[in-house]
Structures are given as C-alpha cells and as structure tokens.
C-alpha positions in Angstrom: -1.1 18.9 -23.7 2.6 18.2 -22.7 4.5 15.0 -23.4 6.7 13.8 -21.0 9.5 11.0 -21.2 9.9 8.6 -18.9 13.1 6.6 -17.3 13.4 4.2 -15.2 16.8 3.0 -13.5 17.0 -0.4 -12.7 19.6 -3.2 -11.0 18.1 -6.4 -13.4 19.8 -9.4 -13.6 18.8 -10.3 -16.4 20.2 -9.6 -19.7 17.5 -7.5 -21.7 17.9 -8.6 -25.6 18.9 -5.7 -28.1 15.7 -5.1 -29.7 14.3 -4.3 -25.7 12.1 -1.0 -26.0 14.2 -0.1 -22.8 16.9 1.7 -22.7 20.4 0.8 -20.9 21.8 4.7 -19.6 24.9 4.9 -17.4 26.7 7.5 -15.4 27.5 9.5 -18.6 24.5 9.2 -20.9 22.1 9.6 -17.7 22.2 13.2 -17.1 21.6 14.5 -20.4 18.3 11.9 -20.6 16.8 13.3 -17.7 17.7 16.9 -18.9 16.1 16.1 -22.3 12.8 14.8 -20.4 10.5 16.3 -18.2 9.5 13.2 -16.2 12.1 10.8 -14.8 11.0 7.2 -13.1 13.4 5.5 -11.4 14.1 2.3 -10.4 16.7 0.1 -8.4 16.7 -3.1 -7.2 16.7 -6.6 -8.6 13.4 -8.1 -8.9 12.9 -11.1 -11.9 9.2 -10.9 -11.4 9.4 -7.1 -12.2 11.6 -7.8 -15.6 9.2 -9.0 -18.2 6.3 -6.7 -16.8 8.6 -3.8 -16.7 9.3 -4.9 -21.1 5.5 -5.3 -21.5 4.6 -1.6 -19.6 7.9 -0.2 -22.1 6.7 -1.7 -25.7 3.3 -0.1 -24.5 4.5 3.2 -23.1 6.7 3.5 -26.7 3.2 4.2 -28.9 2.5 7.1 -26.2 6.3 8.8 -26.8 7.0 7.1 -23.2 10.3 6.0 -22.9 11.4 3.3 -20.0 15.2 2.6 -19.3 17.5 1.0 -16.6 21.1 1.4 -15.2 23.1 -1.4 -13.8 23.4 -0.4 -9.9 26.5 -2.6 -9.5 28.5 -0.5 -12.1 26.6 2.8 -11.6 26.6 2.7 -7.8 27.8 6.5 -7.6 24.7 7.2 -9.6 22.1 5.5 -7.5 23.5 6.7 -4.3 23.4 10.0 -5.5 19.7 9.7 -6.0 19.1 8.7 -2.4 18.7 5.1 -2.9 19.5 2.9 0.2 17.3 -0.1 0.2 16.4 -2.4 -3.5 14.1 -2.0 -5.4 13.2 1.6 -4.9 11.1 3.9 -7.4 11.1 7.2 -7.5 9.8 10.1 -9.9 12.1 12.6 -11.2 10.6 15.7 -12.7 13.9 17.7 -13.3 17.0 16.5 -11.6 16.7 18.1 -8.3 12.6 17.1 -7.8 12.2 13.6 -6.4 9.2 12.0 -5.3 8.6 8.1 -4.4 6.5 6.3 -7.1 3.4 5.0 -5.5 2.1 2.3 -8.3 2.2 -1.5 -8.3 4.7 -3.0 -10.2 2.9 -4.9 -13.1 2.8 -3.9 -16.4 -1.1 -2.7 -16.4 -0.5 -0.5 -13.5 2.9 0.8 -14.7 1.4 2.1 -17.8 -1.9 3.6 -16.2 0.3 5.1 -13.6 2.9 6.8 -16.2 -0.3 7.7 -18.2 -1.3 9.9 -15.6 2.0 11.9 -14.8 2.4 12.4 -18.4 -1.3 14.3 -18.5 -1.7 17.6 -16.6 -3.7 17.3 -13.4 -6.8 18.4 -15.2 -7.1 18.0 -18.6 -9.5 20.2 -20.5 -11.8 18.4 -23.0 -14.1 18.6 -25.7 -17.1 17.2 -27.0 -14.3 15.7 -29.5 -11.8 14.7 -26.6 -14.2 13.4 -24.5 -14.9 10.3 -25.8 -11.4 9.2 -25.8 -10.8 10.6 -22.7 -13.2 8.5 -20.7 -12.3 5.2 -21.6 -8.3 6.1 -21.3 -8.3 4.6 -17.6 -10.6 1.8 -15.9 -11.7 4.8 -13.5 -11.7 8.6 -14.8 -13.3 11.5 -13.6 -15.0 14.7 -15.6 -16.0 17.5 -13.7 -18.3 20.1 -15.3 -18.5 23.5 -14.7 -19.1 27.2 -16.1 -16.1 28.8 -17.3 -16.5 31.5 -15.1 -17.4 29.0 -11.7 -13.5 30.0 -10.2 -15.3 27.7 -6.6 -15.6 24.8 -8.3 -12.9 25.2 -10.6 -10.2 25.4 -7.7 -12.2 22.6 -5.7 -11.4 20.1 -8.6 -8.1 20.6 -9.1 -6.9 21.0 -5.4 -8.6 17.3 -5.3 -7.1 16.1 -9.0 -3.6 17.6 -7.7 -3.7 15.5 -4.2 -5.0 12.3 -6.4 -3.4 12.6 -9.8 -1.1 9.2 -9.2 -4.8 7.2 -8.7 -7.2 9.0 -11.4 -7.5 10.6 -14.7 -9.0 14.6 -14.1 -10.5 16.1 -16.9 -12.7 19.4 -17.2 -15.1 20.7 -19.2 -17.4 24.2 -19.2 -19.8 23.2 -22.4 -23.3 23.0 -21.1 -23.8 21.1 -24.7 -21.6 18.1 -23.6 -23.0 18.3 -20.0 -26.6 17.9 -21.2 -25.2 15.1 -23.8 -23.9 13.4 -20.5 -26.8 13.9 -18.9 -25.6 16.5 -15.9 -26.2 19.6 -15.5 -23.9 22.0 -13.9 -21.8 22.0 -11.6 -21.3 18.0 -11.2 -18.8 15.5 -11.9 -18.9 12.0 -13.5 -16.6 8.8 -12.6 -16.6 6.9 -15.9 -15.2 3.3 -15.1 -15.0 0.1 -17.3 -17.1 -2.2 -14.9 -20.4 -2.0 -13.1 -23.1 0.7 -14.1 -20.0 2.5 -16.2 -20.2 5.4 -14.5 -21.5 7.3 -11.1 -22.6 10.9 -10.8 -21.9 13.4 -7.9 -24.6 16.2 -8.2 -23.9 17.8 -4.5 -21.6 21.3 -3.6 -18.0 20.8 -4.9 -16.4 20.2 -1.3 -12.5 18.8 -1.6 -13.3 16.2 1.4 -16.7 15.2 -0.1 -15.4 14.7 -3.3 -12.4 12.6 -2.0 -15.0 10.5 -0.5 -17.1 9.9 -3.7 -14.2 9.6 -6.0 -12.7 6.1 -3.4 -15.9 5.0 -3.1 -17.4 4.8 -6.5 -14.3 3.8 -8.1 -14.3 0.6 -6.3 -16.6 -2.1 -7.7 -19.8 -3.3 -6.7 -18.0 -6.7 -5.8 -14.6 -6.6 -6.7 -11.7 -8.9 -6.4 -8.7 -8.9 -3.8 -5.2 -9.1 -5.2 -2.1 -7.4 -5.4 -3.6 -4.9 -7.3 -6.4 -3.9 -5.5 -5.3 -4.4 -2.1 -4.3 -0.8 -1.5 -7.2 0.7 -2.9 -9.8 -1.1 -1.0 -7.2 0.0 2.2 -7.6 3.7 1.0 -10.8 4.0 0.9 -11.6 3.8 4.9 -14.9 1.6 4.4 -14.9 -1.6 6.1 -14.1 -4.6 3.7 -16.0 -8.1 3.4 -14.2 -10.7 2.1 -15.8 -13.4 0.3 -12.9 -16.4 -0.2 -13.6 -19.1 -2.5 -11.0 -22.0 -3.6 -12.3 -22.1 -7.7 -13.4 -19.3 -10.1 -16.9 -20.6 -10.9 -17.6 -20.7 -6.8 -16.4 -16.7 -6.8 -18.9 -16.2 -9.4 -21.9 -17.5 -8.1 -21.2 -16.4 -4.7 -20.7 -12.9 -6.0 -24.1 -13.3 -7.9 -26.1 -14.4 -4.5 -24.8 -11.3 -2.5 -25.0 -8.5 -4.8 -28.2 -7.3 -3.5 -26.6 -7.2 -0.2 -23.6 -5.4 -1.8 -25.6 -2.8 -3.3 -27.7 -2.4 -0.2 -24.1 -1.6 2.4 -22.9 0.6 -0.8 -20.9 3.2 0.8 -21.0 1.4 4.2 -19.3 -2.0 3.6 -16.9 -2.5 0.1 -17.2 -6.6 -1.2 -15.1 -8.2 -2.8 -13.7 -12.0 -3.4 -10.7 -13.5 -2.8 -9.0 -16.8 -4.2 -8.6 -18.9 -1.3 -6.4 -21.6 -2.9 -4.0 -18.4 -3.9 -4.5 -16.4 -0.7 -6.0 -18.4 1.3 -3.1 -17.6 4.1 -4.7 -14.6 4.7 -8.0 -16.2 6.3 -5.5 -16.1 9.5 -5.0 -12.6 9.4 -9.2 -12.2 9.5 -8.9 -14.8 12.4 -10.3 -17.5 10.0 -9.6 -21.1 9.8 -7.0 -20.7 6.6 -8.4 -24.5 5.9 -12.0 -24.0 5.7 -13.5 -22.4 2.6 -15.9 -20.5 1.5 -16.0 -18.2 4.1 -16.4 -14.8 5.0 -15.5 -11.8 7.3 -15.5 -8.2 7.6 -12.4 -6.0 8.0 -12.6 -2.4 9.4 -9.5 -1.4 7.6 -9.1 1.9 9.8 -8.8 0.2 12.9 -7.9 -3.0 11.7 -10.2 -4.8 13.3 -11.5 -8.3 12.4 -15.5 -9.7 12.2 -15.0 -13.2 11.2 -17.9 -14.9 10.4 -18.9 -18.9 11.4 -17.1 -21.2 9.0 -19.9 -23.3 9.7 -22.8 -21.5 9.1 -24.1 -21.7 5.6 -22.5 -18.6 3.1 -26.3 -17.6 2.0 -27.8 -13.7 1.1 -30.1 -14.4 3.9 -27.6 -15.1 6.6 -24.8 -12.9 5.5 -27.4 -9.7 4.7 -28.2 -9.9 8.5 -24.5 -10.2 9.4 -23.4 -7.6 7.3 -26.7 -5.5 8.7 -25.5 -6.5 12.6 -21.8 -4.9 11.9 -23.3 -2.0 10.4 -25.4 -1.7 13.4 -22.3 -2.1 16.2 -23.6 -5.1 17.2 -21.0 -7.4 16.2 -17.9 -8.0 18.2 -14.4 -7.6 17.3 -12.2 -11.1 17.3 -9.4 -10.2 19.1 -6.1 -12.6 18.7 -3.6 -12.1 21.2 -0.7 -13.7 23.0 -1.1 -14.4 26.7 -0.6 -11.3 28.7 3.2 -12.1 30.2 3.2 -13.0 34.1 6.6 -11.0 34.2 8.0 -8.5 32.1 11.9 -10.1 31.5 14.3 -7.8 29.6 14.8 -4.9 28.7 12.6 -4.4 25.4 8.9 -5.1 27.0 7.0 -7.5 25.5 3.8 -5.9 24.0 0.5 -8.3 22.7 -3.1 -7.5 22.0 -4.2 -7.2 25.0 -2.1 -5.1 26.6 -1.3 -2.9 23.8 -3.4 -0.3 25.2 -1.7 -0.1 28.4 2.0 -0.1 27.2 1.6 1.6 23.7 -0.7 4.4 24.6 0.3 5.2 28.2 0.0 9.1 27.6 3.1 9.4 30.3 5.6 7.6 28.1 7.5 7.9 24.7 7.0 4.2 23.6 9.3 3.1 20.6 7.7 -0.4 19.6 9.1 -2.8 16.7 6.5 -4.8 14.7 8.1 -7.8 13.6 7.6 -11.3 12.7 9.4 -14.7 14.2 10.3 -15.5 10.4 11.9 -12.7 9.4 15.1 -12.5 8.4 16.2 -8.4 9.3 13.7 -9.0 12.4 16.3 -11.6 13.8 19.5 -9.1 12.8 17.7 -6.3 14.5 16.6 -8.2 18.0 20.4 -7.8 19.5 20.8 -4.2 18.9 17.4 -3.7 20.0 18.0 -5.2 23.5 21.2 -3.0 23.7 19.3 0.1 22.9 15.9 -0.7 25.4 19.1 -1.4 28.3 20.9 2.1 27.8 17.1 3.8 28.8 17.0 0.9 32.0 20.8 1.7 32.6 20.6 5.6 32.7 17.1 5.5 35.1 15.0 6.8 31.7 11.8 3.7 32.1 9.5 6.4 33.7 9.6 8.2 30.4 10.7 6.1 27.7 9.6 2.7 26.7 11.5 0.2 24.2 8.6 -2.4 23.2 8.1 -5.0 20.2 5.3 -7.0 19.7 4.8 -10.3 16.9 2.7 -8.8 14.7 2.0 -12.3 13.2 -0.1 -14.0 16.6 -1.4 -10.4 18.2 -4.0 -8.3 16.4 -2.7 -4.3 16.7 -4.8 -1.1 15.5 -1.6 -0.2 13.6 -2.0 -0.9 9.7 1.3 -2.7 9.1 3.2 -2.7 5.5 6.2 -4.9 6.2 8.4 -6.3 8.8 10.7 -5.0 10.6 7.8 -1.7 11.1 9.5 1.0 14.2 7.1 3.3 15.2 7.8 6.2 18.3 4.3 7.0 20.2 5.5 10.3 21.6 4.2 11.1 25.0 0.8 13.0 24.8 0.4 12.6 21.1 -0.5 9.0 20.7 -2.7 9.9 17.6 0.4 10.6 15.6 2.8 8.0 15.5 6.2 8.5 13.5 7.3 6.2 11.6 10.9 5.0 11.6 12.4 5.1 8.2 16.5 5.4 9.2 19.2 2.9 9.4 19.3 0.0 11.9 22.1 1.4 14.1 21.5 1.9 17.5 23.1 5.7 17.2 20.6 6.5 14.8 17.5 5.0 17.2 18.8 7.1 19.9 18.8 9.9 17.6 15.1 9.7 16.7 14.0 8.7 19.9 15.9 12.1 21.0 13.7 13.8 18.2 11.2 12.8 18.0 9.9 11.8 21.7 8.2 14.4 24.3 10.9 14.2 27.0 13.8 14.9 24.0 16.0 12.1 25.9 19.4 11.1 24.9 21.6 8.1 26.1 24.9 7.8 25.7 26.5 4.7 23.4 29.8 4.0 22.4 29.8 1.9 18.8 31.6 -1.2 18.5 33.0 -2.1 15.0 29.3 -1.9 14.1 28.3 -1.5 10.5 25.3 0.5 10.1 22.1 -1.2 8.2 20.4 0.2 5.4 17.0 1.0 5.7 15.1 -2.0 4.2 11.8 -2.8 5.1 10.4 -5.3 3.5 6.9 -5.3 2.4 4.8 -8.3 3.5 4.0 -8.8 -0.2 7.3 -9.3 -1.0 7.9 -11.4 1.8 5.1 -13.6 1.0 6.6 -13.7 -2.4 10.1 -15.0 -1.4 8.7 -17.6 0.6 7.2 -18.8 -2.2 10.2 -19.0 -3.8 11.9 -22.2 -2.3 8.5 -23.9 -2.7 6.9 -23.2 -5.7 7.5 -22.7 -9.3 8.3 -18.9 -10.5 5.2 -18.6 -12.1 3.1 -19.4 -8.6 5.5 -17.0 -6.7 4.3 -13.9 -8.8 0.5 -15.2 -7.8 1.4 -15.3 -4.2 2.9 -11.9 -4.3 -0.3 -10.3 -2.9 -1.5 -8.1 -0.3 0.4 -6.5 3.0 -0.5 -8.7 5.5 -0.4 -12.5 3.0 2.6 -13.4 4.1 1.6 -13.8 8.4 -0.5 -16.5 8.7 1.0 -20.2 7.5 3.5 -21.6 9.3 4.8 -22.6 5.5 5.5 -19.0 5.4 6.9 -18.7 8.6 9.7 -21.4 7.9 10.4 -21.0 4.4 11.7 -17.1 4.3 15.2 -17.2 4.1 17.3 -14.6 5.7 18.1 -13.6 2.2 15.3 -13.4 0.4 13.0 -11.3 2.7 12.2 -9.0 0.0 11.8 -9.5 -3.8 
C-alpha cells in the first residue's frame, strides 16, 4: 500500500503558532516538498473559518504520515499564479508537479481527513480476513466487493466505478470465499459497510458500472439523515428526490424522524429524508417555496429538475398525512410550485429579462444561442458585472445578431429555474440545437472574453467587434451560495453562528436579512 504526503498552500491571516503540525513552504522550499511527495493539496485563499479546521484535519493527518502545509499568497504570488489560481480560496490536488486536479471535499476538518484518506489509498485496496476489519470501519461509508480471483468482469467493473468515485468512498477487494461466507455473501457481490443505520447494505445483482453507481449513492445515504453543509452535496448527487423535514429544536427532529421512518423505509430508493434545523437554515424554507416563518414543515425537492412540492404549513406533520403525500409525488400526482416574477409587458434593454415562466420560451428557443446570467439583487460581483453585461447584449442588438443570439439574466433568488445553481454570478451559453448541454462560463468578467466564448461556444460561431476602454479584466470568482450565506452572517452574528450558517448552495436566497447584509466585499468566504 503506498503512502502519500500531503500539502496544502494556503493565504491565512492568521498567524499559526510554532508548534502548528502545518507546515509554512515558500517559493524555494516548495518544489522540492512536492517532489519528495506523491500527493500535493493545495490551497489559496483566506478563509478564518477554514484555519482551525484546517489545524484539527493536520494534527490528525500527522498519525497517518500526512503532512498539511500553507504558503502566504501575498509574498508567494509568483507561486500561486503559477499553479493556475485566479479566484480565493481554491484547492487543488497535485499528484506530481505537472498533474492538477480541483479538490472536491468540504472544508471541515472531518471531511478533510476522510477526503485525504482516500487519495492516499489506491482505488481498490486488496484485503484480508486480517485487513478487513480495520478496513470497514476506516470511513462512515466503505465498500467491499468480492469476487474470484480469476472473475477479470467483475474485477474491471469495480474498479472503473472505485476509479470514477474514489474522492467519495473507500474501495476495497477481496477473492477469499472464506471471508465472503464470514460476511455472509457469496460471490460475486459487494457490501457498503457504514457507521449508521442497519451498518451495512448488500448488492447481490450482475456487476454493472451504472447499476452499481446507483446502489453505492443510494445506500450510503441514511435512512433519515440530516441536511447541512456536509451533506448537502451528497443528497444533490444522488438524483432521488429529497424531503425535507425542518424543525426549530433537536428533540422535535428526533421525534419527527421517529414518526416517519416507516414512511422513509417504505420510498427507500424513491424519496431520500432527511431533517433540517429550521432555526439554523430555516432561510431555505423560501427556496422550497415555504413560509421561512412557519415550522415544522415539510416539502419534497426533485433535485434533478429542481423542482419544488411544498407541502401545507397548516396541515398537521403526521405519518398518516405525510405517507399519502409522499405516496401522491411518487405517483405524479402532485404539482410543482412554481415561483416566478411577472412575465414583463415589454422587453426594455438590451439583456432580456428572463423569469420562471418564460424561461422555456427565451432559454430553450432551439433557434437561438442564449447566454443567461443567474444572479442575485444582493450580490456584490452581480452588481460589478450588470454594466458590462448591457454593453455586451447591445454589440449583438447593434450588429443585427438578435435572430441568433440572445443575452438574458434572470434573479435567481424570486424565479424558480431547472438549472441547479452553485453561486452567484452563474453564466451559462444554451447553444442553438443543443439545449441539453449547457456550458458553463468559468473565464474572466471582461466583455472580450464573453464575446470570445459566445464565439466558441454558440451554433452560429458569432463574433462582434469591441474596442476596450481602460478596462481591467475580472478574475473569475464565483462565489458559492454557501459562502455567501456565510458572509452575510458575518455583520450580524457572532463568528461562531457564521460557520453554522455556512450551509447548503441555495441558503443564502431566501431572507431579505441576507439580501441586505452581503457586503460588496465579503461575497465569498
């Protein structure tokens, strides 16, 4: 089994004590670290709520021979740049110098460690009766596949899926039909062991990449869960719709979870449940088209179309009642809630105003390349973009282009889109007879390099000319609703609250407390 070192490059403010477990590197001590280790995390960006769980996930990663460190981005800013870093904070894994890859973990101690366990481990790890035990408790979810030593099918069908997942699970692998039987399987099969629930779930069908996908998202979530910045994601990933159950107080989670986990194990598979602390979170009752004042209460997301099924705040929260809503959803027979803006009488501008309900006609007219900008009234790089936008949408009126390209934003905070949105300012192009596959905007804020991608990326391949006026390009900062959410926080609540409201993707739309208190500056953490 290999060992692998990590590092991690970080802008923190503040000043890490001497006997800190990680490591301070600069321009000149960096490249021999990362040529002395095979793993490399990096991170940049300032971030005080980071800091002491970044010194909890180092003094635990130091018993596994897992080093953390940091470099100071405002006296090693050759370094940074040179790794690509525009926007703060940024992660990335470095597996030699010249092989980069984002890091896709949250950014709390707990996950930082599970997330480093797993890139230290080989995709697959083989175990024995004498590693197994170990093995299955080293993660809250792992998965053991077991096979004959000479099944090459289902051999190359678990690792192509523990390659493509290896950032969310622990693989292991093992062809002893003695530890099988001890497990209780026979072979082929695979186990999820996980620390809550029944403690483990058993797939006993053909080893099929897509079918084992499926089983690994769905048992690893469980039974009734909890939402929070943790979890968020995963419950997203999975593709099954997700009830949320909000409560203000633990105790009322509890015994609401108790009531409806016959209904929970009934939809298992169908609908994922899960609770949600309403005095915490409670903002994002408005993004479910809830009253964000009214609790318990509960609705159903369908998180691939991001649709909303709010159920009556004032009907009673019972097994009874909510079994046959649950029950009616599964059935199609409940109706989306649909928040929109009124449709606009006129169309006034260049950039055309897009809401709910006329999304369909604007976004997904199949004769158009439609850039759209998701924003939010509050937010900070929203209001520094809205000029440059209206100068770009006029070049395309100007030069006679509207019968083929469309410049569109909609306020992604009163209008309910089918678009899944991670932060604000989002820029997607809807390329003319490929509305299916969107393209995400990722490049700086200039108008050149809109025109550019448009020119790219769109059917028609259209260009307009610009001249640039003593115009300083933006980096490419979007900032994650979580964030946002927690910045807001910032100016109106103590630093210890502010972590708690750091929480999912979509917290940070729905109080008009939110709305007011983000600061131009502080639209990410």
């Amino acid at each position: 089994m290999r060992t692998f070192t990590t590092v991690a490059i970080g802008l923190l403010s503040a000043t890490i004590a001497s006997a800190s477990d990680v490591a301070s590197l600069t321009k000149d001590t960096f490249p021999d670290f990362v040529k002395e280790n095979d793993l490399v995390l990096a991170e940049c960006g300032h971030c005080k709520a980071l800091a002491p769980e970044y010194e909890e996930a180092a003094t635990t990663l130091k018993e596994k021979n897992i080093k953390l460190a940091k470099v100071d981005c405002t006296e090693e800013a050759d370094l940074c740049q040179s790794f690509g870093v525009e926007g703060y904070p940024t992660l990335k894994v470095f597996r030699g110098p010249d092989n980069v890859s984002p890091y896709s973990g949250a950014r709390k101690a707990p996950a930082i460690v599970s997330y480093m366990t797993k890139q230290s481990l080989p995709a697959v790890s083989i175990l024995t009766a004498e590693t197994l035990p170990d093995f299955k408790t080293a993660d809250k979810v792992v998965l053991v596949a077991y096979f004959a030593a000479d099944d090459k099918a289902s051999n190359t069908t678990f690792t192509t899926v523990a390659e493509k997942l290896r950032d969310d699970y622990l693989f292991g692998a093992s062809s002893d039909a003695e530890v099988a039987k001890a497990e209780g399987v026979e072979f082929p099969s695979l186990v999820l062991y996980k620390s809550f629930d029944e403690g483990k779930a058993v797939y006993s069908e053909a080893f099929d990449v897509e079918a084992i996908e499926k089983f690994a998202k769905t048992a690893s979530i469980p039974l009734i869960g909890e939402v929070g910045p943790e979890t968020y994601a995963g419950y997203m990933a999975t593709g099954i719709p997700l009830a949320y159950i909000f409560a203000e107080t633990e105790e009322e989670r509890t015994t609401l979870s108790a009531a409806l986990k016959d209904v929970a194990e009934f939809h298992r598979g169908k609908v994922s449940f899960a609770t949600i602390d309403a005095k915490a979170f409670g903002a994002h009752a408005g993004n479910l088209n809830l009253k964000a004042d009214k609790f318990p209460a509960f609705a159903i997301q369908d998180t691939v179309n991001n649709k909303k099924f709010p159920y009556d705040q004032e009907a009673e929260i019972t097994a009874e009642l909510i079994g046959q809503f649950v029950q009616e959803f599964v059935d199609g027979k409940v109706e989306p809630s649909i928040k929109s803006e009124p449709i606009p009488e006129k169309q006034e501008g260049p950039v055309q105003i897009v809401v709910a309900k006329n999304y369909h006609d604007i976004v997904l007219d199949d004769t158009k390349d439609v850039l759209i900008e998701f924003y939010a009234p509050w937010c900070g790089h929203c209001k520094a973009l809205a000029p440059k936008y209206d100068i770009l949408a006029k070049l395309y009126v100007d030069a006679g282009h509207e019968d083929k390209v469309t410049i569109a934003k909609v306020d992604a905070t009163l209008n309910d889109v089918p678009d899944e949105i991670q932060g604000f300012p989002t820029i997607k192009l809807y390329k003319a007879g490929d509305k299916k596959n969107p393209v995400t905007y990722s490049g700086s804020r200039s108008i050149e390099d809109l025109i550019k991608f448009v020119k790219e990326n769109g059917k028609y391949e259209i260009e307009v000319a610009y001249e640039e006026e003593t115009e300083e390009a933006q980096k490419p900062v979007v900032e994650s609703m979580a964030e946002q959410a927690a910045a807001a926080t910032e100016s109106v609540k103590s630093a210890a609250e502010e972590v708690k409201e750091t929480v999912t993707s979509q917290a940070s739309e729905a109080t008009e407390a939110v709305k007011t208190a983000v600061a131009e500056d502080h639209d990410e953490l």
